[in-house]
C-alpha positions as CSV (number, residue, x, y, z in Angstrom):
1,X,-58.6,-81.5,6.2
2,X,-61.3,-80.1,8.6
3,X,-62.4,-81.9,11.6
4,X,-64.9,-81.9,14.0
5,X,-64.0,-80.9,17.2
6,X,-65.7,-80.0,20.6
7,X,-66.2,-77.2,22.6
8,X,-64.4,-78.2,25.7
9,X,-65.7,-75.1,27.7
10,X,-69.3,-75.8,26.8
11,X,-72.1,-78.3,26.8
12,X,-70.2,-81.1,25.2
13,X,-72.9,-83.4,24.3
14,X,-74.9,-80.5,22.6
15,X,-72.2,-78.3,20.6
16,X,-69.9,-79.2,18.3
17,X,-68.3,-77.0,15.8
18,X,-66.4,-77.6,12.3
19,X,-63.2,-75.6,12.8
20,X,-60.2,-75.1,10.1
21,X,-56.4,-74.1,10.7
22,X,-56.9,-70.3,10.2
23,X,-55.9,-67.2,12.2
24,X,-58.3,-65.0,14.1
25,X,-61.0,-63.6,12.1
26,X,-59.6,-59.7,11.6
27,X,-60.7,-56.9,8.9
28,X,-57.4,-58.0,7.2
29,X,-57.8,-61.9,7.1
30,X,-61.6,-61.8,6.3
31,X,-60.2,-59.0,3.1
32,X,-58.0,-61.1,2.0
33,X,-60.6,-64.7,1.5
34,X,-60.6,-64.9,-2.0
35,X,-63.9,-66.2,-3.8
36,X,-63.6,-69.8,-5.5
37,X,-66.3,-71.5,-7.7
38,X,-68.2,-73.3,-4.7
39,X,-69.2,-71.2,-1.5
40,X,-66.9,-72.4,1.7
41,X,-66.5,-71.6,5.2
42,X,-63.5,-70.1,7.1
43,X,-64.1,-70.6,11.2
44,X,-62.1,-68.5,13.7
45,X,-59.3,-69.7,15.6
46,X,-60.7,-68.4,18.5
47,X,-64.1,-68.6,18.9
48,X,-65.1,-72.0,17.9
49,X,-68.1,-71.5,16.0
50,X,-67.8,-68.0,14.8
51,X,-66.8,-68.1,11.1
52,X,-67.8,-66.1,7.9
53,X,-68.9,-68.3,4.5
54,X,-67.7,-66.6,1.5
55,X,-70.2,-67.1,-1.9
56,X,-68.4,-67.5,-5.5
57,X,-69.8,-63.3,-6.0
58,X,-67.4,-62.8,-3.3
59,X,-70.2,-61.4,-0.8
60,X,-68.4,-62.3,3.0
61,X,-71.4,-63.1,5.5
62,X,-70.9,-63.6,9.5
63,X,-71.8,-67.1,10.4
64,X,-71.8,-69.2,13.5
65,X,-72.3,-72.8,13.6
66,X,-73.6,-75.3,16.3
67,X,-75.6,-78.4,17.0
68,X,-79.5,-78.6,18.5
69,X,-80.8,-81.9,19.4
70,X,-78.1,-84.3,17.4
71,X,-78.4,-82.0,14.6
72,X,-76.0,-79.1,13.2
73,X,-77.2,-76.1,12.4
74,X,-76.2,-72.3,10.6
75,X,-77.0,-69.1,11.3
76,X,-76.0,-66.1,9.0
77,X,-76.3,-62.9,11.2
78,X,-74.7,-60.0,8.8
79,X,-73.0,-59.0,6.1
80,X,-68.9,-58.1,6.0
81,X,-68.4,-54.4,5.4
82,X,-71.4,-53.3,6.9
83,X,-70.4,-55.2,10.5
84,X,-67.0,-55.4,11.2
85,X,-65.2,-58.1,12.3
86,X,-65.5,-56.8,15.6
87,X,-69.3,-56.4,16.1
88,X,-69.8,-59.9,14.4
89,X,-67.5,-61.9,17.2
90,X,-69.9,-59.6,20.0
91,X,-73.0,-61.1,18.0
92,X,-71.1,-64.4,17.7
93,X,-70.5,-64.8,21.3
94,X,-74.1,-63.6,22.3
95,X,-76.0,-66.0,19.7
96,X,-73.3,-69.0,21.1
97,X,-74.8,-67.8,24.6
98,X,-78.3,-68.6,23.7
99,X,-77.2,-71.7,22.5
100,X,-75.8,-72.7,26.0
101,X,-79.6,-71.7,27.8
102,X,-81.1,-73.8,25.5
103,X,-81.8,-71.7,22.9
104,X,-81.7,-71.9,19.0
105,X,-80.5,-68.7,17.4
106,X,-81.9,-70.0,14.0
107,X,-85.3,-70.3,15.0
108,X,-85.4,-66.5,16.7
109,X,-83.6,-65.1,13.3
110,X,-86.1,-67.0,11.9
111,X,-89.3,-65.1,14.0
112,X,-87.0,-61.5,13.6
113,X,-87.0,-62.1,9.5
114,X,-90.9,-62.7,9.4
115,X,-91.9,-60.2,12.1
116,X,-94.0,-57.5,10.7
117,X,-92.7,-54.6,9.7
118,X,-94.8,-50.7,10.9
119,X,-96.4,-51.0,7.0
120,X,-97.5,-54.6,7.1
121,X,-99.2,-53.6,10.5
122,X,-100.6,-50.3,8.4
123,X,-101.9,-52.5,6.1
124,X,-103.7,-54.8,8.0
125,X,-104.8,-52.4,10.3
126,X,-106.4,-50.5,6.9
127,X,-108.0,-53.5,5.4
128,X,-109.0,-55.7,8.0
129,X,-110.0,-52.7,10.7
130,X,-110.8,-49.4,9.4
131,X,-112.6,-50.9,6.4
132,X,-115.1,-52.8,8.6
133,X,-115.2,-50.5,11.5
134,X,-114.5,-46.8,9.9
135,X,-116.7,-44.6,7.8
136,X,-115.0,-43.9,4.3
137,X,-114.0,-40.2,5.3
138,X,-112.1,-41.6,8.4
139,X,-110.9,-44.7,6.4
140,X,-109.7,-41.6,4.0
141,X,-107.3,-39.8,6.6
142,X,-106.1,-42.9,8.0
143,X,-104.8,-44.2,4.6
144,X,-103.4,-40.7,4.1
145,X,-101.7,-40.5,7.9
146,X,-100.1,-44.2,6.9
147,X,-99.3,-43.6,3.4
148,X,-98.1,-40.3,3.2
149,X,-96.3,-40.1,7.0
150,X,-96.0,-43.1,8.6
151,X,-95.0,-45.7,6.1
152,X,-91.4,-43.3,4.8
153,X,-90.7,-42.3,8.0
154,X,-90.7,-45.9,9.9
155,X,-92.6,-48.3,7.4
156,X,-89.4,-50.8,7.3
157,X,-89.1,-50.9,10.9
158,X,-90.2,-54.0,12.7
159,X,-93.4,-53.4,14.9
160,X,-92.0,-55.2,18.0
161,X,-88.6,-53.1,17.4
162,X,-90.3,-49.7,17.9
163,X,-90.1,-47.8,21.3
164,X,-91.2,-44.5,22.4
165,X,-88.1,-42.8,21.6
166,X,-88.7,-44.1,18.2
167,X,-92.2,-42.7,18.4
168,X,-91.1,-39.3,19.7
169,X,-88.7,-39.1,16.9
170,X,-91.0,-39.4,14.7
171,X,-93.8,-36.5,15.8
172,X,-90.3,-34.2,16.4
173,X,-89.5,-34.9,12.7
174,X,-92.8,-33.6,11.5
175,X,-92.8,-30.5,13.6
176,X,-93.3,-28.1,10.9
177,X,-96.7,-29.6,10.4
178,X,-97.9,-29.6,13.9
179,X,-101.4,-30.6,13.1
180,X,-100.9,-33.0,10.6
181,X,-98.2,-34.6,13.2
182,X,-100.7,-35.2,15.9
183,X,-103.0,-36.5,13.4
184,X,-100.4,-39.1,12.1
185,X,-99.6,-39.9,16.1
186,X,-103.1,-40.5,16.8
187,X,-103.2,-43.2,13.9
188,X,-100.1,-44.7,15.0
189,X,-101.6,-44.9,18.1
190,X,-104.5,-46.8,16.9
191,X,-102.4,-49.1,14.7
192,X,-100.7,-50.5,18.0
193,X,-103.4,-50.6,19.5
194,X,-104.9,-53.6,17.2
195,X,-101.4,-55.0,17.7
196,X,-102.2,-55.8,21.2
197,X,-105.9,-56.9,20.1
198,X,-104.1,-59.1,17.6
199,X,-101.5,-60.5,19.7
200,X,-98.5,-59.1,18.1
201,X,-97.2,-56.9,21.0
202,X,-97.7,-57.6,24.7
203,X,-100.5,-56.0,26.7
204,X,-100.2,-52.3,27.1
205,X,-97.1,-52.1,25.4
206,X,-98.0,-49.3,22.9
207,X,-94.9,-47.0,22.6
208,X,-97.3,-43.9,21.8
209,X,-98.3,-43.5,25.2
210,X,-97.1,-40.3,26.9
211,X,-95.5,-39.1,23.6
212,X,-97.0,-35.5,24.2
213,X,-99.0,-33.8,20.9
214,X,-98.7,-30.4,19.6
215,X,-100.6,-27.8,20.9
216,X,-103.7,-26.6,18.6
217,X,-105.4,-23.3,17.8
218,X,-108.1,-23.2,15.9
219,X,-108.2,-21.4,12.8
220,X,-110.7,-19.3,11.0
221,X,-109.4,-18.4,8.1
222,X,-111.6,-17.7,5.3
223,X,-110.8,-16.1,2.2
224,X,-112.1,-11.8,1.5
225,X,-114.4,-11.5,-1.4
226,X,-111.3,-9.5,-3.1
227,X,-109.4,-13.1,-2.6
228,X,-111.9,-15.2,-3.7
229,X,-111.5,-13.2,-6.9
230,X,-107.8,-13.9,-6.9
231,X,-108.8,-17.3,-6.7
232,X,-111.1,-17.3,-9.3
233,X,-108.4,-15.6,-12.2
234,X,-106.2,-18.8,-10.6
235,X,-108.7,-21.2,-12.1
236,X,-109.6,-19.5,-14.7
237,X,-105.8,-19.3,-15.7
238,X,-104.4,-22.9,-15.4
239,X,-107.5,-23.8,-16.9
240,X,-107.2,-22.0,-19.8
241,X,-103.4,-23.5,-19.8
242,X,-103.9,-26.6,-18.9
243,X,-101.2,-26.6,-16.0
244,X,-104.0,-28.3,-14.0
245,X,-106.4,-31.3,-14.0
246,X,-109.7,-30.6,-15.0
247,X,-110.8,-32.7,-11.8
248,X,-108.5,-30.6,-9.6
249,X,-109.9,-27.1,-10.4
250,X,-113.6,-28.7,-10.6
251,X,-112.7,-30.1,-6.7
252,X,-111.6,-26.8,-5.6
253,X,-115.0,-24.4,-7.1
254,X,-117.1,-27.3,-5.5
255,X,-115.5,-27.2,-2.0
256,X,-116.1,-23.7,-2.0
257,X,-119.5,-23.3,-3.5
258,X,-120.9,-26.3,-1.1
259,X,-118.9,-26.1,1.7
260,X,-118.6,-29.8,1.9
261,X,-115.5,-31.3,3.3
262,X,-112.3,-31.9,1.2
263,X,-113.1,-36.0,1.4
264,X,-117.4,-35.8,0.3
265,X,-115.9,-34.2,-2.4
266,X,-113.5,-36.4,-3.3
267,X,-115.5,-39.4,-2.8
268,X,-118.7,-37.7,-4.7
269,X,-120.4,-40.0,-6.8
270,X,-123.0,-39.0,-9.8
271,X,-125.6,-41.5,-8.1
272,X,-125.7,-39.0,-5.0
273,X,-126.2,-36.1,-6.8
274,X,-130.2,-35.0,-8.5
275,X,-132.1,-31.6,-7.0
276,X,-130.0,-32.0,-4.2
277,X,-126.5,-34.4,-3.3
278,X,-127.5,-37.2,-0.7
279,X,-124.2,-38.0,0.6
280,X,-124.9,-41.9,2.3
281,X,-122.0,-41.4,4.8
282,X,-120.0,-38.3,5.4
283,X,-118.1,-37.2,9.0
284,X,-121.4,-37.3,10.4
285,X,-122.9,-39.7,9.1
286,X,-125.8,-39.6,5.8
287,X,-125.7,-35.7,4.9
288,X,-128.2,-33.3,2.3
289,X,-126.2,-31.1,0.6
290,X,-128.2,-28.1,-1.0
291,X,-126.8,-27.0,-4.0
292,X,-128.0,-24.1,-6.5
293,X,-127.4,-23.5,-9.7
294,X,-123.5,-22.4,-9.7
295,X,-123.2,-25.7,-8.4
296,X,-125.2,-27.4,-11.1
297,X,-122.7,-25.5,-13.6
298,X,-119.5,-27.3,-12.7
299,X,-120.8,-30.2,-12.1
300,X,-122.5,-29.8,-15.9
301,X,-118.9,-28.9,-17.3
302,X,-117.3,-32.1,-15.9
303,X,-116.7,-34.7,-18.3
304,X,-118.3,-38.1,-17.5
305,X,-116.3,-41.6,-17.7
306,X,-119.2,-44.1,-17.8
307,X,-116.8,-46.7,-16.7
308,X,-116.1,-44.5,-13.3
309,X,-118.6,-43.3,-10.9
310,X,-116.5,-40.6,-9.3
311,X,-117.5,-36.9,-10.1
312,X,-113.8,-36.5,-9.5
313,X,-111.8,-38.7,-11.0
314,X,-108.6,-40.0,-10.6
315,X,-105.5,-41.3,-12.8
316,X,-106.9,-44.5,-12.4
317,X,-109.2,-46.2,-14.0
318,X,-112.5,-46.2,-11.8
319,X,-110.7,-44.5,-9.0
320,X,-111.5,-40.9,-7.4
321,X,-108.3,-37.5,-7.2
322,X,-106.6,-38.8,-4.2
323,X,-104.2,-35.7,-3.7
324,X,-105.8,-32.4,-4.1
325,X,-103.0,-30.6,-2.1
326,X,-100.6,-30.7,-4.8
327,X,-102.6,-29.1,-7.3
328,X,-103.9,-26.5,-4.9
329,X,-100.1,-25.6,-3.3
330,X,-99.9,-23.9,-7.2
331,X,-103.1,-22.6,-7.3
332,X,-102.7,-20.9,-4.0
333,X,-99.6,-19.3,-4.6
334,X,-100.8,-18.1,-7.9
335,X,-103.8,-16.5,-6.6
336,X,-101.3,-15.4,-3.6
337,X,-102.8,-17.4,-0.7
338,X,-100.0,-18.7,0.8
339,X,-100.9,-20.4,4.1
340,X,-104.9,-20.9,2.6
341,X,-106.3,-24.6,3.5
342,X,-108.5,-26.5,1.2
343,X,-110.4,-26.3,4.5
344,X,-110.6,-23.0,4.7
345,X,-112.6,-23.1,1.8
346,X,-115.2,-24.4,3.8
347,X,-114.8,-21.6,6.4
348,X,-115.5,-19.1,3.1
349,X,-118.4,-20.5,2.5
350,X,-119.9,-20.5,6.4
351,X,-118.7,-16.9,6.2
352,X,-120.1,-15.6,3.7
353,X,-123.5,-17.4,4.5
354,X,-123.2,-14.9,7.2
355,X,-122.4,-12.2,5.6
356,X,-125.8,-12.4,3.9
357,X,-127.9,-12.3,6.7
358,X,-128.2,-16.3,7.6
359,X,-128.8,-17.3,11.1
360,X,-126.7,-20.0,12.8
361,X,-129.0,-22.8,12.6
362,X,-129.5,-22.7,8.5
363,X,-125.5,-22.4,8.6
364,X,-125.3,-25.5,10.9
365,X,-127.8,-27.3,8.6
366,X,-126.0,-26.5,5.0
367,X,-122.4,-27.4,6.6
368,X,-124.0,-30.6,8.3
369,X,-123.4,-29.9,11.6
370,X,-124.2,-32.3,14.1
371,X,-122.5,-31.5,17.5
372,X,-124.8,-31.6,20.5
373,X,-124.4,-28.2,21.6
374,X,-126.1,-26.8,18.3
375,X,-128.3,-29.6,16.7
376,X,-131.1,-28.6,18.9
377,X,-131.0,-25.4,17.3
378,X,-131.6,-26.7,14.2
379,X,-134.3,-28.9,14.9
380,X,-137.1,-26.4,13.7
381,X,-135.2,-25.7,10.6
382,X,-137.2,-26.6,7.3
383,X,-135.9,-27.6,3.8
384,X,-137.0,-24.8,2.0
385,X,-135.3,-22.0,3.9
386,X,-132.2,-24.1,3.2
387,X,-132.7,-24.8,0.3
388,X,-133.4,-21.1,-0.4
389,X,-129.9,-20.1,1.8
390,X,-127.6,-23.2,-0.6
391,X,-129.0,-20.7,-4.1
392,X,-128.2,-17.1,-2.5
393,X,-124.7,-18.6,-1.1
394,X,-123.7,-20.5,-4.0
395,X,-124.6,-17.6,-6.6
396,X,-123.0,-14.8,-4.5
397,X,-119.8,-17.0,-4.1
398,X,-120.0,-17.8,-7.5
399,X,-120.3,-14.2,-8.5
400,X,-116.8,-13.4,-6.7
401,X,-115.0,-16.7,-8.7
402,X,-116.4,-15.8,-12.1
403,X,-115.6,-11.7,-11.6
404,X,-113.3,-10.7,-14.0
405,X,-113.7,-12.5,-16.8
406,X,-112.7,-11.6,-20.0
């Protein structure tokens, strides 16, 4: 027979625990409790309170039991095997503690269990801030930074859990990618942020602060006329095989022949595009793209899906490619590019607009420039000579891509 019995060296009136005739809770006594048909409780001898409940699977859970306000309650804190006997009597004596000040262990387990976790705070912070205060090509890396980085690397974690030696683990672990590490840090950043906005952390409490970033160069690469060749045979080759997407190698001839950003060409939609692409919202905000005809040629080859607006499409239905980088990691070594960005494609084209004679501003004005230092110099700048700069570009670049063909 169990029987109820109080703690003498605590609160009477307010704990009581239900104790049975067993020996200190060891490794070896908790091993040995046997599963019956009906879940039961075995308490400790020693700490009144602290006791495991054993389910008819035979799964052994750390327990402690007490009484709040007249009434008794239970609190399951871990599992046997992965806490020992040892670390459950520390938590045991702890949670007991609490109960003492007035506390009520349940009811903080409770608020631990439906904290948010770093991905439900990604997700809100996605949906109910970057879609209403972002443009779609920043909404585009922040999904990318929380999907691709944030979310394996600390996604289970609970938001008020995280310090900065969490955070600096984090931007170490990602050092081979220096720039997409900052990136993904500067996100964070922003996600906790809105958790202060939102209430969820305490004022000033991000743990990004003072994590340092990685140092940046800038980097010109752009791509030789003989590589752009080797690109081209690439193309032309897993094209011809079908190791590739049709929407992947379409993505990668229109970044270079436009020079547009990897995300307007992603996001392209066949209602932006007639003599020339009006992109509504880009980096900068609405954009003209001036296209010639090598331009109009891929686009003409691209099959159309009259239930998707995307010029690029995706797997899914109505959806736009989300992850070019795959695809263009095999292109790249094929056409031995190793180290080549998808944004370097944009760099080619810049380049070569140079090469052939273009002055600054109609460079500025076909990449979409818009930084103060050097939109005054393209204030005088009409259509036509862009217009006229977008044919000679395209159709020289085009020229390099289609060289070789058999």
């Amino acid at each position: 027979m169990h029987s109820w019995l109080p703690l003498s060296t605590l609160r009477l009136s307010t704990i009581c625990f239900h104790i049975a005739s067993m020996p200190k809770l060891t490794k070896r006594t908790v091993d040995a409790a046997k599963a019956r048909e009906t879940d039961y409780f075995i308490f400790d001898s020693e700490l009144p309170g602290f006791g495991i409940r054993v389910l008819p699977t035979g799964q052994k859970s750390y327990m402690i039991q007490y009484r709040v306000k007249g009434r008794t309650r239970r609190v399951t804190f871990g599992r046997h095997g992965p806490m020992t006997p040892e670390k459950a009597r520390k938590k045991a004596i702890e949670l007991l503690s609490e109960v003492l000040h007035g506390k009520d262990p349940s009811a903080a387990l409770r608020r631990e269990r439906n904290a948010l976790s770093v991905a439900d705070l990604g997700k809100r912070f996605l949906d109910d801030y970057a879609a209403s205060h972002c443009k779609p090509s920043t909404q585009y890396e922040y999904r990318r930074a929380v999907e691709l980085f944030i979310n394996p690397a600390m996604g289970q974690m609970k938001i008020h859990e995280i310090d900065r030696a969490d955070v600096a683990k984090f931007h170490h672990d990602l050092r081979d990618i220096p720039y997409q590490a900052n990136r993904a840090l500067g996100v964070l950043s922003k996600m906790f942020n809105m958790a202060e906005v939102w209430g969820l952390r305490a004022d000033s409490s991000n743990p990004c602060r003072h994590v340092k970033k990685y140092q940046e160069e800038k980097r010109e690469r752009f791509l030789s006329p003989e590589e752009i060749q080797r690109l081209g045979q690439a193309l032309r080759e897993v094209e011809a095989e079908g190791s590739e997407t049709p929407a992947a190698i379409a993505a990668i001839r229109l970044l270079l022949l436009t020079g547009c950003r990897l995300s307007e060409i992603l996001t392209l939609k066949w209602d932006y595009i007639g003599e020339r692409i009006r992109l509504p919202d880009s980096k900068t905000g609405a954009k003209t793209v001036y296209i010639g005809d090598a331009v109009r040629e891929v686009l003409n080859a691209i099959e159309r899906d009259p239930e998707n607006p995307y010029v690029i499409r995706g797997r899914l239905p109505g959806a736009h490619l989300t992850d070019l980088q795959r695809p263009w990691r095999r292109i790249r070594k094929r056409a031995k590019l190793e180290g080549v960005r998808l944004h370097d494609l944009r760099h080619s084209y810049a380049s070569g607009a140079i090469g052939l004679g273009e002055s600054l501003p109609i460079v500025g004005k076909l990449l979409g420039h818009t930084q103060p230092s050097t939109t005054q110099r393209y204030v005088h700048v009409g259509q036509d000579p862009a217009q006229a700069a977008a044919e000679k570009v395209s159709e020289s670049l085009a020229g390099f891509l289609s060289s070789g063909k058999s």
